[in-house]
N, C-alpha and C positions, 0 to 999 in steps of 0.2 A: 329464710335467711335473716339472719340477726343483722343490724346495724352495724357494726366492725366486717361481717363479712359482705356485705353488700359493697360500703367503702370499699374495701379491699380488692372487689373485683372489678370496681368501677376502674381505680387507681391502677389494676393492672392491665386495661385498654377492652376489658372482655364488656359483652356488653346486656347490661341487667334491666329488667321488666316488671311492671308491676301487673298482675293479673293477665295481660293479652300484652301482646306485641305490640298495640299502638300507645302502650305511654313506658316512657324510657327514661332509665334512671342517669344521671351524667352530672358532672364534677363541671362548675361554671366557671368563669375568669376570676373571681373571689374565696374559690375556694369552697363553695357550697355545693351541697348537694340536692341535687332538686330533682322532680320528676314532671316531666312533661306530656303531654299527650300527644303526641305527632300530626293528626288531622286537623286540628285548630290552634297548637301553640299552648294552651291552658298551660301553666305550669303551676305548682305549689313545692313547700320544698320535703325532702325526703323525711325529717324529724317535724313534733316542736319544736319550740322557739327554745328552751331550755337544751333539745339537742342529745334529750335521752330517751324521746318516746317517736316511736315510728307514727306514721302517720296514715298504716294500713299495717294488718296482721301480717307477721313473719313471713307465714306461711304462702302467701300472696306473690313473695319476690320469687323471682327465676331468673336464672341465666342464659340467652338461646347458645342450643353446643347443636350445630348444622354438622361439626363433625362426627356425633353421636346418629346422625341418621336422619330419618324423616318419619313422621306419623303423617297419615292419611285419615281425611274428615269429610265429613256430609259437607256441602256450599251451605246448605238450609239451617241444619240443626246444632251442627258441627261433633255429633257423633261419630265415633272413629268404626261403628257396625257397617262396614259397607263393603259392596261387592261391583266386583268390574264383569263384564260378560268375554270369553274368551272360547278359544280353543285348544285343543291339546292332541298328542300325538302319543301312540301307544309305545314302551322304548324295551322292545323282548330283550335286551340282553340285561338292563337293571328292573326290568318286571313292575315298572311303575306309569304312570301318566307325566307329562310332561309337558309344560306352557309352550305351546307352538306360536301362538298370538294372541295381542290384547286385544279388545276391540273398545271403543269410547264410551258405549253405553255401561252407565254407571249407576246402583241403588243402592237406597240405605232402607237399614232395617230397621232403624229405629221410627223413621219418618213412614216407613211401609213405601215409597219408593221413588221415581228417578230422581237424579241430583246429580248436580255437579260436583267433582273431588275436588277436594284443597288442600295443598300440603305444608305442613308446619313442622318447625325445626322439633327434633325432640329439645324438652327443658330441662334445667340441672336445680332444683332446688335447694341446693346448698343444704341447712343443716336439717331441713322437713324430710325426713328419712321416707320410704316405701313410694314414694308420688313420682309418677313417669310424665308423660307429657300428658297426659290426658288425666290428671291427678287420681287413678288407677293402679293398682300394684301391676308390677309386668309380670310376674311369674302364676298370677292367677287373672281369669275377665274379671272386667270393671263391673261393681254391683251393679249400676245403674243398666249395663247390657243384660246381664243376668237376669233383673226383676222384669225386665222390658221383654226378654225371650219369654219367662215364666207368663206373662198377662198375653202375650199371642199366643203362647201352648194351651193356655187356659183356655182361649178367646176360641180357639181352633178345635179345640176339645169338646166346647157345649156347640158349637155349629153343627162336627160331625156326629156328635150324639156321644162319643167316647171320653175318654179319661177319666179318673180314679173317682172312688166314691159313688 
């Protein structure tokens, strides 16, 4: 998000972030734009002092849109590779499996295992095109899940004595 659109969204009551959710961007009684961090106050303002240079890379800013959905993350790592333990029910007339229940127990695959789930607004990054909430394209895995499966397939490959070469 460029400087005018950031303004812009602040201005239109939505509410803008810089990297994580705990520092928030917002328009003060003067008229300024500043960025705070929530757990301790810290503030600095959103440009220089000149008012034409951001004071973190574009790409950094997000909008949270809760109405877009939710992504699900590791507590530990905050990888969104993760799996809840369930059951399911067989449904003969559409011939498929079917979530019957959740159960609590939760693991991530990146960490190799249990964790607590955390759930976070999807983000809108305004003009940073392909970045979902997980700065990830959605229509393909995130590389970092990809290269991370590839080094356990690897890893699991010379254990069992198999895989290529």
């Amino acid at each position: 998000m460029n400087i005018a659109e950031i303004n812009a969204a602040v201005d239109a009551g939505k509410t803008v972030h810089l990297a994580n959710e705990g520092y928030l961007v917002h328009k003060d009684d003067l008229g300024q734009y500043l960025i705070t961090f929530a757990p301790n106050g810290s503030t600095i303002g959103l440009t220089d002092r000149s008012g034409g240079q951001l004071n973190r890379d574009e790409a950094d800013f997000f909008v949270s849109r809760p109405d877009l959905g939710l992504t699900i993350h590791c507590g530990t790592c905050g990888s969104e590779d993760v799996m809840r333990e369930g059951w399911a029910t067989w449904n003969a007339e559409l011939q498929v499996w079917e979530s019957a229940d959740m159960q609590d127990h939760a693991w991530c695959n990146a960490c190799v295992g249990e964790t607590k789930l955390m759930e976070r607004a999807i983000r809108d990054y305004g003009g940073a095109e392909g970045l979902s909430g997980s700065r990830c394209g959605q229509t393909e895995p995130c590389a970092v899940s990809v290269k991370r499966r590839e080094a356990r397939g690897a890893t699991e490959d010379a254990r069992s004595g198999g895989g290529s070469g």
